[in-house]
C-alpha positions as CSV (number, residue, x, y, z in Angstrom):
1,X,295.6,149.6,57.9
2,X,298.1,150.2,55.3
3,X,297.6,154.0,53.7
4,X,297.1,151.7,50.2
5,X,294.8,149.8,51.8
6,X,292.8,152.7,52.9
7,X,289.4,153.4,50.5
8,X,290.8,156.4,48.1
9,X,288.1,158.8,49.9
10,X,289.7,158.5,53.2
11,X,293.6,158.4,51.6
12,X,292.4,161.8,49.4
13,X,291.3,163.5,52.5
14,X,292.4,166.8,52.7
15,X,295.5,167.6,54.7
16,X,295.9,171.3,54.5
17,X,293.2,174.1,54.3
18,X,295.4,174.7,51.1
19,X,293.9,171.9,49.7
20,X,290.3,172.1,50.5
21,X,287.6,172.1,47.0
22,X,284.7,174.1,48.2
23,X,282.6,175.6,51.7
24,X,284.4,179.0,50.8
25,X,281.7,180.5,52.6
26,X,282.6,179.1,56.0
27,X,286.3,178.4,56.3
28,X,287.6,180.8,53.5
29,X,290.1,183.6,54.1
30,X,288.5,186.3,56.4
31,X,285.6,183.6,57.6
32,X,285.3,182.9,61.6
33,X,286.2,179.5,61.5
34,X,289.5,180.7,59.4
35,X,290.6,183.2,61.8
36,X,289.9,181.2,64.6
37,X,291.9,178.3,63.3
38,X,294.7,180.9,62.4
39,X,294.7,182.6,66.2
40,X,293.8,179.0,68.1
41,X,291.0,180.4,69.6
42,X,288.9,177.9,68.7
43,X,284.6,177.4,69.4
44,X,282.4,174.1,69.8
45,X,280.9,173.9,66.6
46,X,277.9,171.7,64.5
47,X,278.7,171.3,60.9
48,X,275.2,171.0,59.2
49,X,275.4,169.8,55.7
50,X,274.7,166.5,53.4
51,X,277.2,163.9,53.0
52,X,280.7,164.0,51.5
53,X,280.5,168.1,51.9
54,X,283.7,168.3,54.3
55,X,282.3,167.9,57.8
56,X,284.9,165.6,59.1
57,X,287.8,167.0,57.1
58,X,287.0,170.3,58.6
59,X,286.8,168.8,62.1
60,X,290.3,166.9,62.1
61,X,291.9,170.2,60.3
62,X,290.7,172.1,63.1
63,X,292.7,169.5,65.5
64,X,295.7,169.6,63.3
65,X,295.7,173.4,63.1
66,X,295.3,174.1,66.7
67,X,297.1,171.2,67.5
68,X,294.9,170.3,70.2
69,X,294.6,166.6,71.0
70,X,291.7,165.0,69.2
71,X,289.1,162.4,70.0
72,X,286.4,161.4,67.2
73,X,283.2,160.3,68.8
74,X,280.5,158.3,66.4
75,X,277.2,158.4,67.8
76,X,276.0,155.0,65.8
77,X,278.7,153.0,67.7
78,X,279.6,154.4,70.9
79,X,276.9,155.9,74.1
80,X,277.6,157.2,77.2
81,X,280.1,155.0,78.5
82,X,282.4,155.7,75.9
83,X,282.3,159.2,76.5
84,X,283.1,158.6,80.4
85,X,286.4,157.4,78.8
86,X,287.0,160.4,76.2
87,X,286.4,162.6,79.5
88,X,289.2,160.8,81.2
89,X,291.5,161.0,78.4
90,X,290.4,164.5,78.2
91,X,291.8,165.3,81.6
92,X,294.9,163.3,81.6
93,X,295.5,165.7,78.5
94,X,294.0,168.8,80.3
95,X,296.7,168.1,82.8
96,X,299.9,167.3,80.6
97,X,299.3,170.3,77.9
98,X,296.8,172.9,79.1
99,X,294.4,172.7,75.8
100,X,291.1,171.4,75.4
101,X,290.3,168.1,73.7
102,X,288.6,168.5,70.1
103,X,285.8,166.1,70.3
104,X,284.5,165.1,67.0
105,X,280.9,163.7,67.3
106,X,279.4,162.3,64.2
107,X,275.7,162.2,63.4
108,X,275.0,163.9,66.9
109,X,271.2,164.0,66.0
110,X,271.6,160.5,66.6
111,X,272.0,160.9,70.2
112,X,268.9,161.4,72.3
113,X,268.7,164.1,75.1
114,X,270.1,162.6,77.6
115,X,272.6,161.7,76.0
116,X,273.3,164.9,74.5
117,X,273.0,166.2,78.0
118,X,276.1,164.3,78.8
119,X,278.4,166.4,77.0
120,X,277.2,170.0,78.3
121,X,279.1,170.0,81.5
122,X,282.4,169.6,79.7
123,X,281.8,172.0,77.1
124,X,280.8,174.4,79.6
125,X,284.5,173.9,81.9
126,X,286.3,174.2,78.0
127,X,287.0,170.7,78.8
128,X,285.8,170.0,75.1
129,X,285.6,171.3,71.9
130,X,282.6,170.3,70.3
131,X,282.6,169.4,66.6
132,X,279.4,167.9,65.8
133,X,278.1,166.9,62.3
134,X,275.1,166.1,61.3
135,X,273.2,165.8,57.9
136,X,270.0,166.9,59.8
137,X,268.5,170.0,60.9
138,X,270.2,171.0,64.4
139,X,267.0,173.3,65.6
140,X,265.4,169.9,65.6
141,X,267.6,166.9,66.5
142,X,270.2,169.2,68.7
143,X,269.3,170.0,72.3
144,X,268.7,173.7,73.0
145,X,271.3,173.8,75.8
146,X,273.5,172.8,73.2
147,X,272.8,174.8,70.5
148,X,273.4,178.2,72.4
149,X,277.0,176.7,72.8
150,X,278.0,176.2,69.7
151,X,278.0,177.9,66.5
152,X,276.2,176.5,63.8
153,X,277.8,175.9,60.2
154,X,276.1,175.1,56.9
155,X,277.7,173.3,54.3
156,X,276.4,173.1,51.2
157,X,276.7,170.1,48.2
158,X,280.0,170.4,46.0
159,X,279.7,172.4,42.9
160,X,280.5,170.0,39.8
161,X,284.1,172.3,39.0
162,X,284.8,171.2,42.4
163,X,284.4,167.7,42.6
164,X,286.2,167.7,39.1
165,X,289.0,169.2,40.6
166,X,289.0,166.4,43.4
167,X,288.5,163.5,41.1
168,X,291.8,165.0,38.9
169,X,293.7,165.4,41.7
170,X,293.1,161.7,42.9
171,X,294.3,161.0,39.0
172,X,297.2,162.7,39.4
173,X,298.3,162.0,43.6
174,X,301.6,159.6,42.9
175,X,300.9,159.1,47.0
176,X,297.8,159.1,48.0
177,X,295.6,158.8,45.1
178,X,296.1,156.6,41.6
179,X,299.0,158.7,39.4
180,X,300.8,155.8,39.8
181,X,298.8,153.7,38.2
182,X,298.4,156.0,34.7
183,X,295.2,156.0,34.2
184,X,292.8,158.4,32.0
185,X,289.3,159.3,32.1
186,X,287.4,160.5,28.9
187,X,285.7,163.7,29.4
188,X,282.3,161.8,29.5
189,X,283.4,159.4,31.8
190,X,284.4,162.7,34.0
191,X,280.8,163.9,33.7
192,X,279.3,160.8,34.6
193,X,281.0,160.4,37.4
194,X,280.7,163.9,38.9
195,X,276.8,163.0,37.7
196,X,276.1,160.3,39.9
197,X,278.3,161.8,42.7
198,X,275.1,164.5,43.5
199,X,277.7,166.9,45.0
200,X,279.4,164.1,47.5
201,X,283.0,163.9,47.5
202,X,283.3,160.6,49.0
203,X,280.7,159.1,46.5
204,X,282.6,160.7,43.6
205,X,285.8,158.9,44.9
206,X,284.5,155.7,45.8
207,X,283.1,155.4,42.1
208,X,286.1,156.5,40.4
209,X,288.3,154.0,42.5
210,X,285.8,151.4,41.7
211,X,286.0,152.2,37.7
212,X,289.8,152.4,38.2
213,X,289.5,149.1,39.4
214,X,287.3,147.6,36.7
215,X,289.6,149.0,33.9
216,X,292.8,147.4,35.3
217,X,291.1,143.9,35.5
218,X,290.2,144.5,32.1
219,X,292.8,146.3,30.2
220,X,296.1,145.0,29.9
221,X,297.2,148.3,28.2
222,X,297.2,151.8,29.0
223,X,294.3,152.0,31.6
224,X,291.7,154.0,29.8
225,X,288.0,154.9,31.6
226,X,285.6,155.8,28.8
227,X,281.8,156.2,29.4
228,X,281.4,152.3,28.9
229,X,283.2,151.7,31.7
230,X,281.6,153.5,34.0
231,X,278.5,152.5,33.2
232,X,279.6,148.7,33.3
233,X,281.5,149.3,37.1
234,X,278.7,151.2,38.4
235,X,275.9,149.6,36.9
236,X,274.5,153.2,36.0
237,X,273.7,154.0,32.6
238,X,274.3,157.8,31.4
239,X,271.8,159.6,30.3
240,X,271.9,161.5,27.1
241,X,272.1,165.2,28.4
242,X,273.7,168.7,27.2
243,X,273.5,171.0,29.7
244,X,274.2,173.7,27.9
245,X,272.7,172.5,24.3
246,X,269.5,172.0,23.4
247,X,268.3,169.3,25.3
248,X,268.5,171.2,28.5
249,X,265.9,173.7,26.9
250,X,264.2,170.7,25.3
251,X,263.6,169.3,29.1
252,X,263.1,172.5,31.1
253,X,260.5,173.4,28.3
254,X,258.8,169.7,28.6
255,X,258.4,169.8,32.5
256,X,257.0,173.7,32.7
257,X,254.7,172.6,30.1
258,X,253.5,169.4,32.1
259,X,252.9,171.5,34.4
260,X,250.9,174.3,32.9
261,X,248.7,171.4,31.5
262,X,247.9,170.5,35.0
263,X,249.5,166.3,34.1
264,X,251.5,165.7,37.7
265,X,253.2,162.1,36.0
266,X,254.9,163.9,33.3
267,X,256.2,166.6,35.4
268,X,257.3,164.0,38.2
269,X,258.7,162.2,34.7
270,X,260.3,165.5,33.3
271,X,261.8,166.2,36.8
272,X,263.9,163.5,37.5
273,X,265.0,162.7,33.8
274,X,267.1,166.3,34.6
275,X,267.6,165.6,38.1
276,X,269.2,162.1,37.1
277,X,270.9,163.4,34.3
278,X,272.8,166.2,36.6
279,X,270.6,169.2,36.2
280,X,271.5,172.0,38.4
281,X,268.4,171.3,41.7
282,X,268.5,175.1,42.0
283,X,267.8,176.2,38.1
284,X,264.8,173.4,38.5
285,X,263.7,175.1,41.8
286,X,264.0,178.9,40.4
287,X,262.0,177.5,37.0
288,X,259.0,176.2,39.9
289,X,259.4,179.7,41.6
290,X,258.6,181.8,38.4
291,X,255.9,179.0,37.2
292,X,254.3,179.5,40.6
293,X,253.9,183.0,39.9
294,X,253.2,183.2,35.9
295,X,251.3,180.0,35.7
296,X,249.3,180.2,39.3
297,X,249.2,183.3,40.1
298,X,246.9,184.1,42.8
299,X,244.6,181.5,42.0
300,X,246.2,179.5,44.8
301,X,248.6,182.0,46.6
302,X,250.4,178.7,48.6
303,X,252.1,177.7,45.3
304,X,254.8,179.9,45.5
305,X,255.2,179.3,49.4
306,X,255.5,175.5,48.4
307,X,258.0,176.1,45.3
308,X,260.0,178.3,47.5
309,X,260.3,175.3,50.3
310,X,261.6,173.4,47.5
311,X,264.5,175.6,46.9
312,X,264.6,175.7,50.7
313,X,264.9,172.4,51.6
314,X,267.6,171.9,48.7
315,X,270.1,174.7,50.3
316,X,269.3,173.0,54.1
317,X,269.4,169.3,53.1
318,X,270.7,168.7,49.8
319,X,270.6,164.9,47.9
320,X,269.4,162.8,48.2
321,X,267.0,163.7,51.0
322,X,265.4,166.9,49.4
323,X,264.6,165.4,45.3
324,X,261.5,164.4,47.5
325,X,261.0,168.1,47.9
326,X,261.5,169.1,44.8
327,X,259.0,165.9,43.4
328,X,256.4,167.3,46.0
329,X,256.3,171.3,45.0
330,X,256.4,169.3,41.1
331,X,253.0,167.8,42.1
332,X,251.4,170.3,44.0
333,X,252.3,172.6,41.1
334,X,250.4,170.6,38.8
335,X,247.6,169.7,40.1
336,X,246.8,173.3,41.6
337,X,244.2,176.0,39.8
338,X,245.7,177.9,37.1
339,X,246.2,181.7,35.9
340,X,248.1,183.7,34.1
341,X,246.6,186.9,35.2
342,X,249.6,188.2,36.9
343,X,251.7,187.5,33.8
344,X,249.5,189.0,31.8
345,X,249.4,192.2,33.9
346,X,252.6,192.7,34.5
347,X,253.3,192.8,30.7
348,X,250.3,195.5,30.6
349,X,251.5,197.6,33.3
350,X,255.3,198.0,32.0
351,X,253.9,198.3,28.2
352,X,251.7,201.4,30.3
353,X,254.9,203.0,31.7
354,X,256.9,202.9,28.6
355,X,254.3,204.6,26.7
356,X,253.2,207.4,28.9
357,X,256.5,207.6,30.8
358,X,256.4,208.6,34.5
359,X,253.6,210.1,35.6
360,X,253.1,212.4,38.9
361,X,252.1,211.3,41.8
362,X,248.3,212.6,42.7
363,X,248.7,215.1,45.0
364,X,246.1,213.7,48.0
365,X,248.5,210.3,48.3
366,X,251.8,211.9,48.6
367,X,253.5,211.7,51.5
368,X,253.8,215.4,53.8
369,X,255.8,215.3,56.3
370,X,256.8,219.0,56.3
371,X,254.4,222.3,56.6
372,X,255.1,223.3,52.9
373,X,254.4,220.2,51.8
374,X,250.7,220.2,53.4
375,X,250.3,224.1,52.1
376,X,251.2,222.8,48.6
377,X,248.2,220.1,48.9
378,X,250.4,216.9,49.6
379,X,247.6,214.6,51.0
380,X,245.1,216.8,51.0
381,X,241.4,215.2,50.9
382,X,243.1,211.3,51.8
383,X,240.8,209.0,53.0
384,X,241.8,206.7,55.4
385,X,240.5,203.3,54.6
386,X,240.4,201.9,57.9
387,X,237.9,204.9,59.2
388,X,235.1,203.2,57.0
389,X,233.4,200.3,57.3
390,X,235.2,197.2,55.7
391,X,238.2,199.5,55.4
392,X,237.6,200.4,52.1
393,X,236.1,203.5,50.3
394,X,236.2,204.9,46.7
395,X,239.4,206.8,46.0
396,X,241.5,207.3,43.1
397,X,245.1,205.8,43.5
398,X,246.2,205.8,39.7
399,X,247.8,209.2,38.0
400,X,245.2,211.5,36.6
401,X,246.0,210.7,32.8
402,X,245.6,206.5,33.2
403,X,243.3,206.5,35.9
404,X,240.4,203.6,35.0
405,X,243.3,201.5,33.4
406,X,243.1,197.5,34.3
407,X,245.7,195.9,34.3
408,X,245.2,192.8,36.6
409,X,241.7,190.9,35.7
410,X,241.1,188.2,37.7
411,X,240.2,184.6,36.4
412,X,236.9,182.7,37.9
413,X,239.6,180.1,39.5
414,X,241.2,178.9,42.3
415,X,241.5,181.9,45.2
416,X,241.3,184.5,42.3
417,X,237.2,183.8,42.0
418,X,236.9,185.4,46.0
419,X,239.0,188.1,44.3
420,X,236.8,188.4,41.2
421,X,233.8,189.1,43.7
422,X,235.3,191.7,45.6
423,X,236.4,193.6,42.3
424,X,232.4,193.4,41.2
425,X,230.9,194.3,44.9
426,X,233.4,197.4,44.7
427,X,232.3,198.4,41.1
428,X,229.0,197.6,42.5
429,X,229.6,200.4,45.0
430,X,231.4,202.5,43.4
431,X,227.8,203.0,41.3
432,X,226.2,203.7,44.3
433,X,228.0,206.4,45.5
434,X,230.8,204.9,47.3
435,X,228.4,203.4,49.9
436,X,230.6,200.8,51.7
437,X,229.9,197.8,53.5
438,X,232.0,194.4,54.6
439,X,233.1,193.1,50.9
């Protein structure tokens, strides 16, 4: 196929590590992969991220660099027999150069373990380089064996000032891309684009050749894609969004409110209204993390384990896989027992130390590790909880001058109710002496 014939993703793939938008983290100046690729000492490798993020790029740069010979390997077309034939060609070039082929095996989960089997002995002799690439997570679809063989790489979705630079580039490329063709993109229609991309390079590409195409059937003129024209190539209207104006408040404010009132449709609504519109998935998933905490509280102490999974599975999986997540920890967020309690004691507890400053320590739950510390007092008269039964007993843990402050009051919801009836069996206690017993 003809270079112009090629899809503008594949003919804008990177050709020098110069030229690479993004994954600073792993082949960046001073990373592994860099210094290996700069030295020729190269590893068997599984690039882990969602698509579009680099994971064959990297692979064939790591070829070009070493200058190894290179064999890509798809695991939705080809099996084992295939593979017999790669090993041949492997050996034939074993022979003739004294380097190891690069083997680049996309969507290796796909392969089952046997088949993954198959490629162990060879990676073992240095026969093979392994590059694999997979969108899914390797501790599950890759084969132990295989794993302890290989590193394991993460890649994460592009960062919108990245796939703007790609998609100006490919406006600019006289060779590879469309500079020849003099075409412009309104700022909106940049957005828009980067918008529906969900941090994929390819998809951002493919949609921008597509509108490039739609404006030069249309236009006989200088070749202009405004927001209209995207939306009329693609079939995907924009939606009205400022992410840094009011109506990214206005939306952040309507979902944590949904939420707080408990109604799971308007926050499933209110989610993917920002998600759609190009919202940041992390500032969505750190907003969940603090509600879980301000809004739940203890009442059901899983909430923040679920809005943390959300973030989670964002950073491991990316789109479009984890907006699933993210509509999940929405629900269960919800729907689950509120309480502000913690909120509300936290604000008490700091509006305590500002106004009687930092006070000392009581002397019988200080720490003595030294003999002058124990003649001084330092925990003299501790009592240690877990010599009593139900390891508790009545003992003074505040300062002398707040002690009997309250700052955390439970609610009569959710977990927080069991907690509400340990606070009143220890008061209850604490009347009777300090007589203790299994709360």
């Amino acid at each position: 196929m003809k270079p112009a014939q090629k899809p503008l993703a594949d003919r804008m793939r990177p050709k020098r590590l110069e030229d690479l938008i993004g994954q600073e983290h792993v082949i960046g100046p001073g990373t592994v992969l860099f210094k290996a690729l700069q030295s020729g000492r190269l590893f068997s490798v599984i690039f882990w991220g969602p698509p579009g993020s680099g994971k064959t790029t990297l692979a064939r740069l790591m070829a070009q660099y070493s200058q190894n010979p290179f064999q890509s390997f798809s695991a939705v077309t080809s099996g084992v027999k295939e593979l017999r034939e790669v090993i041949k060609g492997a050996e034939k070039a074993y022979a003739l150069s004294g380097k190891p082929t690069i083997l680049f095996v996309d969507e290796i989960h796909r392969f089952n373990k046997a088949q993954q089997d198959a490629f162990l002995p060879h990676v073992e002799t240095g026969l093979l380089i392994l590059v694999g690439a997979t969108t899914q997570n390797p501790s599950f679809e890759v084969i132990p064996p295989l794993l302890s063989r290989a590193r394991v790489m993460v890649l994460r979705p592009l960062e919108r000032d990245g796939l703007r630079k790609i998609l100006e580039r490919a406006l600019t490329d006289e060779e590879a891309g469309l500079g020849r063709e003099g075409i412009d993109v309104a700022p909106d229609a940049m957005e828009h684009l980067i918008n529906l991309s969900s941090g994929d390079a390819r998809v951002a590409l493919t949609h921008l050749e597509i509108a490039a195409d739609y404006v030069s059937e249309n236009q006989e003129k200088k070749k202009k894609i405004d927001l209209k024209s995207v939306e009329e190539a693609l079939s995907r209207k924009a939606l009205a969004y400022d992410k840094d104006g009011e109506e990214h408040y206005n939306l952040i404010s309507a979902f944590h409110k949904s939420l707080r009132g408990g109604d799971a449709q308007a926050g499933l609504y209110w989610l993917y209204r920002m998600l759609m519109a190009g919202e940041d998935p992390l500032f969505i998933c750190r907003r969940m993390i603090r509600f879980a905490s301000e809004d739940i509280g203890l009442a059901d102490p899983q909430a923040l384990l679920v809005a943390l999974g959300a973030f989670d599975a964002w950073e491991k999986v990316g789109p479009p896989e984890a907006e699933l997540a993210l509509a999940e920890a929405a629900t269960y967020l919800a729907m689950a027992p509120k309480s502000n309690a913690l909120y509300v004691a936290e604000k008490a507890v700091k509006g305590e130390i500002e106004s009687s400053g930092a006070q000392p320590v009581p002397l019988h739950i200080r720490n003595a590790p030294t003999k002058l510390m124990k003649e001084l007092g330092y925990a003299r008269g501790y009592l240690y909880p877990h010599n009593y039964p139900g390891a508790w007993v009545e003992q003074e843990y505040l300062p002398e001058r707040i002690r009997g402050k309250i700052f955390y009051r439970p609610t009569n919801r959710g977990f927080e109710e069991e907690i509400t009836k340990k606070v009143k069996d220890r008061k209850a206690k604490e009347k009777k002496g300090g007589e203790s017993h299994e709360p």
